[in-house]
N, C-alpha and C positions, 0 to 999 in steps of 0.2 A: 562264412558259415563255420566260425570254431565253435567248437561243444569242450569244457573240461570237465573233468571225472573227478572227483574230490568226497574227501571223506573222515570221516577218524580212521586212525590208527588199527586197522584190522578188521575191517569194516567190508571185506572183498572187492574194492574199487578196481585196485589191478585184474582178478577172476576177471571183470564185465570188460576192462579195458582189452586184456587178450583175447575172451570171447568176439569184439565187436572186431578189432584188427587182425584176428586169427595167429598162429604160433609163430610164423616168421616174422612179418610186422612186428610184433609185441617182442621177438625177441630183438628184433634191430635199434629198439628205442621204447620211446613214452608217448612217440605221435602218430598219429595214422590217416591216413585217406580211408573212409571206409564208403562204400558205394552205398545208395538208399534202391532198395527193392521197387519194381513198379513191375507189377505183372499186367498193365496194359500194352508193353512192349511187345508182347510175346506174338498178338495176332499181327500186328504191325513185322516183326521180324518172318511172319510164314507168308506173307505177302511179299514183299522185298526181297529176300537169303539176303541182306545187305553184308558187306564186306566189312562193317566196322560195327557194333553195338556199344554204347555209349551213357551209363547210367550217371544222376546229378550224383554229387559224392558231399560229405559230411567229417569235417576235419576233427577227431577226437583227440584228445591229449590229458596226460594219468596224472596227475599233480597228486603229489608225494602227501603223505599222510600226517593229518593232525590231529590235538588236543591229545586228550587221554583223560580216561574213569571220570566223569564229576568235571571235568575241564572242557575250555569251551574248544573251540577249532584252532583258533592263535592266528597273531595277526599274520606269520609267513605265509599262511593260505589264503587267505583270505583278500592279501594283495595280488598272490600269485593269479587267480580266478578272477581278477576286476575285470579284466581288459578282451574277457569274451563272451561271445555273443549269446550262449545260452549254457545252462549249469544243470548235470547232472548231480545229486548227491547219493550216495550209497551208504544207507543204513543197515549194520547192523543186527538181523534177526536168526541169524545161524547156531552164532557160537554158543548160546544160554549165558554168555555175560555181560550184555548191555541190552537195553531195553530202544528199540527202534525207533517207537516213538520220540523218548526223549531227547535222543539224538535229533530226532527231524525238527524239536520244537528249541532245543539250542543251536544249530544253525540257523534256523529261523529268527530267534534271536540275536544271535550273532552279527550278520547280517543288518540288523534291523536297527542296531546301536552303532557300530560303526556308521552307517549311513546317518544318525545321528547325530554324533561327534562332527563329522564333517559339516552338516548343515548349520548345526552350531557355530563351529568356527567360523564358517565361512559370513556367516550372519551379523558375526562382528566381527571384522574387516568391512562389510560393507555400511554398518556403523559409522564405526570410524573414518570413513572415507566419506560419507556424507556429510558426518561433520567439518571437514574440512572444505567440502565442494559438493555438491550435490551434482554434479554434472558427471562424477566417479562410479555413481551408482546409477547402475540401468535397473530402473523398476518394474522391466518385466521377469529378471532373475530373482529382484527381491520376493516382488509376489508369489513367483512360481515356488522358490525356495521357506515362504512361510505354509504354502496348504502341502510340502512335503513332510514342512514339521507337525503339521496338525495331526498326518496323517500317519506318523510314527509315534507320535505320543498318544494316539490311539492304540496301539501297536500292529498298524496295519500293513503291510510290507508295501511299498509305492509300486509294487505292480498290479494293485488292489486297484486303481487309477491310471488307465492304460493312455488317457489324454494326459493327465500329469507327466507320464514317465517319458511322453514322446514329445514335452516342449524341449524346442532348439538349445531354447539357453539354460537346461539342465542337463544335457547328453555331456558335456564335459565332464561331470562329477562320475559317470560311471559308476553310478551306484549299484547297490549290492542288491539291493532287496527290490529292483527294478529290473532286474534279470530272468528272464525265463528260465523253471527250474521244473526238472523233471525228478524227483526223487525215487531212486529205486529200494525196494524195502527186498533186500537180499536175506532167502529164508532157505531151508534145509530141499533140498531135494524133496518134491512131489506133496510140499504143504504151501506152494504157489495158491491155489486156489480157497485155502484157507484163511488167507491171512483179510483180518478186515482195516482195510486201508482208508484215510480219511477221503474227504471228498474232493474233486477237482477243483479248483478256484480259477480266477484270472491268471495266466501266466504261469501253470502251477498244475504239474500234474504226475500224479500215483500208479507205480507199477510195480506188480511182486514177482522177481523173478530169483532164481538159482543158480547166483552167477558160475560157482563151482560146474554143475553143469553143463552150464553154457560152453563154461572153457573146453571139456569132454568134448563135447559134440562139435564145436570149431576144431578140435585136434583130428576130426574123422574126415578122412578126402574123400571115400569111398559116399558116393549118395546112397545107396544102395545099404549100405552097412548105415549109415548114418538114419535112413527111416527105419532100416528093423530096431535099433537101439530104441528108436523114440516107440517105435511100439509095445517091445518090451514094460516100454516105463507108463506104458499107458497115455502118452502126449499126443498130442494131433501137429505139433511143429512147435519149433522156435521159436523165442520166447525173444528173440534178439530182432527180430523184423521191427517188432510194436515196439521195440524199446528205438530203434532207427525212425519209426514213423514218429511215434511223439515230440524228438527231439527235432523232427522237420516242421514237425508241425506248431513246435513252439519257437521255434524260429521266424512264425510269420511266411513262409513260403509254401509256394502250390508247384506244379508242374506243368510247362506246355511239353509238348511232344511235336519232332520233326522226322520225317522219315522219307524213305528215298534207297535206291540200288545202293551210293555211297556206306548210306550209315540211317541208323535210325538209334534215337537218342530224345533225353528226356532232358528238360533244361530249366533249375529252379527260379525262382522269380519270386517276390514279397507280394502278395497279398494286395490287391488294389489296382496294379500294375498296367500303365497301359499298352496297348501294339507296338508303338513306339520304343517303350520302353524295355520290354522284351526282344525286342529289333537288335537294341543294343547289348544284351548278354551274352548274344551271338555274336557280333561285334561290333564296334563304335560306328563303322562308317555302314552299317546297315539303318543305324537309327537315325542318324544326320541326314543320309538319303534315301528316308521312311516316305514309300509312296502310299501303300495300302500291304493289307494283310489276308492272304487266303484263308479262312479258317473253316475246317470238318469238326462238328463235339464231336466227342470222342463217342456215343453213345448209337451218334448219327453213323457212323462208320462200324459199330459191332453189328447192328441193325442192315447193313446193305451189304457189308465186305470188301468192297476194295473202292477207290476211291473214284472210279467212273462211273459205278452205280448212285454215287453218293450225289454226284455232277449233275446225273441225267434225273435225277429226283430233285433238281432246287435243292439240297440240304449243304452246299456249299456256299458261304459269305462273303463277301469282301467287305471287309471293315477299315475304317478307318484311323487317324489319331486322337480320336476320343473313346475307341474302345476298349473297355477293362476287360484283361484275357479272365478264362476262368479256367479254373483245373483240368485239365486233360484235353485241351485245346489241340488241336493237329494244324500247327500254322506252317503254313510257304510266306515268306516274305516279298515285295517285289517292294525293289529301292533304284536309286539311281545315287553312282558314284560317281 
């Protein structure tokens, strides 16, 4: 679960990177563990006092700034950001010298040509290797590699085609414009709710926030000081939660929930996922010896309170290994090792 933060050249990507890692983090480096919020924990921890709380975490990292005025990003970023799993970009809307959108519509571009070049290249080679042997060419990358060029010479980013982006024999290329990308359109202090931002797409999603701010407010330890400030400025909260949920949520991942005296904890999982599978992010020899699954919804349990009322009502399951978890699942596993 890495996220990079990237951007032009002044563009406040650093602000959001310290914002999200807070002043120590941010000042130890450019990478961070930052935890993802779940206030469903909460009834769950006043049940339990468990000894350990445990939130799924979300790997950020600040990749150094590119292009400049009228220039695209450059290929050093643009290599730098292939190799993870979903892409923040940070436009621009503060200073009054670059225009946000256009930034968001050349890396967009950017992006979208580089992947390109590549499928070009790659298109001949496998050309030429046909002509030599047709037995060199698997044509299920040929095919899969022509409806990504149809679908850039449209100029449509391949994450426009979420079954394209996820055949096998494409995920080698690491393309650009197949990356979940969250663009944050960074704007002056308390013109957040002004700003009109384009619409959501596939894989692809719009947030206006004040990264300068942000950073303020992660520099404040005090909670207490920290909500009269947001008062003052007229906010209802943080603007950095929703920027942590989008970037989970464009990741493909959901949430189960485990809880217990120990520890009670949230544990992320992709989207589809089945008990078994989930079994195993808890760890490997729990999924190999997957017998069944306890499972409370989460919804079933705010509803009764604690989990022997939940018991004595039927609203507890045992499932098995074709069950697909769903968000907020409260699973016990029972395995044999």
């Amino acid at each position: 679960m890495k996220t990079a933060i990237f951007g032009f050249s002044g563009s406040g990507k650093t602000d959001l990177f310290a914002a999200l890692a807070g002043p120590a983090a941010a000042a130890a480096g450019n990478r961070a563990m930052v935890k993802v919020p779940d206030e469903r924990l909460a009834p769950l921890i006043k049940l339990f006092s468990p000894k350990k709380v445990t939130y799924s975490e979300i790997e950020y990292l600040d990749i150094p700034g590119g292009g400049g005025k009228g220039a695209g990003l450059g290929e050093r970023v643009l290599n730098e950001v292939r190799p993870y799993d979903c892409l923040i970009g940070v436009l621009d809307g503060f200073s009054g010298m670059n225009d946000p959108k256009q930034q968001w519509q050349a890396i967009e571009a950017d992006m979208m040509i580089t992947d390109l070049a590549v499928i070009e290249k790659r298109l001949e080679k496998l050309e030429a290797d046909g002509k030599k042997n047709k037995a060199l060419v698997d044509p299920k990358e040929e095919a899969g590699l022509r409806r990504a060029l149809a679908l850039l010479e449209e100029e449509k980013p391949l994450r426009a085609d979420a079954e394209l982006s996820a055949l096998p024999e494409l995920r080698g290329f690491k393309f650009l414009s197949a990356r979940p990308i969250l663009y944050v359109w960074n704007c002056p202090e308390g013109e957040e709710a002004d700003q009109q931002l384009p619409e959501d797409a596939d894989g692809m999603a719009h947030i206006a926030v004040s990264a300068k701010l942000e950073r303020e407010l992660a520099e404040i330890d005090d909670p207490e000081e920290k909500e009269l400030f947001l008062t003052d400025l007229g906010i209802t909260e943080s603007a950095l939660d929703k920027v942590i949920a989008k970037t989970y949520q464009l990741l493909g991942l959901i949430s189960f929930l485990t809880a217990g005296e120990d520890e009670c904890r949230t544990w992320p999982l992709r989207v589809g996922s089945t008990a078994p599978q989930a079994a195993g992010v808890i760890h490997t020899d729990f999924e190999k010896g997957f017998i069944r699954a306890e499972v409370i919804g989460y919804d079933d349990f705010l509803h009764y309170g604690d989990f022997k009322k939940v018991k004595e009502a039927g609203k507890a399951r045992l499932e098995g290994k074709e069950y697909i978890v769903r968000d907020g699942d409260i699973i016990e596993f029972r395995f044999n090792v």
